[in-house]
C-alpha positions in Angstrom: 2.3 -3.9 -5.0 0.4 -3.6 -2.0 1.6 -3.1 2.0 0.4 -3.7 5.3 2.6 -2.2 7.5 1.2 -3.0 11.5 2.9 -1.2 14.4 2.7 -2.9 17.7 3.9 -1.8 21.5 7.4 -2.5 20.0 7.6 -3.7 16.5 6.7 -3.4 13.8 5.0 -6.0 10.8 5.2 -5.3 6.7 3.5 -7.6 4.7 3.2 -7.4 0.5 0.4 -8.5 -1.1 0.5 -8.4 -5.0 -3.0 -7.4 -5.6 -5.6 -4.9 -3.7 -8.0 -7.5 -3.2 -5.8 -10.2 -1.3 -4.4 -7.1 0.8 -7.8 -5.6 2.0 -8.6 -9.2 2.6 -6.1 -9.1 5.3 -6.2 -5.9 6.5 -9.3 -6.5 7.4 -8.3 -9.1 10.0 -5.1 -7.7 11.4 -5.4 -6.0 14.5 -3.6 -3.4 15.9 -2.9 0.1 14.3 -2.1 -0.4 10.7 -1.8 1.6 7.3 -2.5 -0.3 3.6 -0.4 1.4 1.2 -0.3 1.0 -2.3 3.7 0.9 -3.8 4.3 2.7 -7.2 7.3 2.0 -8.9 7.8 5.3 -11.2 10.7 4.3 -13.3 8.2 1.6 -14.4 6.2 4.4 -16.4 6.7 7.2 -18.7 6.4 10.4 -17.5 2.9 11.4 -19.0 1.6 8.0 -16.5 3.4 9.4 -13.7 1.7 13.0 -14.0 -1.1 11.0 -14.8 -1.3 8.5 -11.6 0.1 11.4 -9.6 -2.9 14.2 -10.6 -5.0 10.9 -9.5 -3.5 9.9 -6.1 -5.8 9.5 -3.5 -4.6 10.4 0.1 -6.9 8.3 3.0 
C-alpha cells in the first residue's frame, strides 16, 4: 500500500493508493508539502522477507 500524506496551514490529507504507479501519478499533482510513503505490513511475511526488505529499505 501506498500513502500520500499532504500537510496544509492547518490540516492535514492521507490518501492510499494500492499501487506505486497510481500514487506517483498523484503525487505529482498535489501541491503543498507532501511525503509518498510506502506501507509494509510485516506480519504479512516471514522473517527471512522482513530482514530481507528491511537490509533493502530505501530512505528518500
Amino acid at each position: 500500500m501506498w500513502v500520500i500524506t499532504v500537510y496544509e496551514q492547518n490540516d492535514i490529507h492521507m490518501f492510499e493508493f494500492n499501487n506505486q504507479e497510481e500514487a506517483n501519478e498523484a503525487f505529482k499533482n498535489m501541491k503543498g508539502c507532501k511525503y509518498l510513503s510506502e506501507v509494509i505490513y510485516y506480519n504479512d511475511f516471514d522473517s527471512e522477507q522482513i530482514e530481507e526488505a528491511y537490509l533493502h529499505a530505501i530512505v528518500s
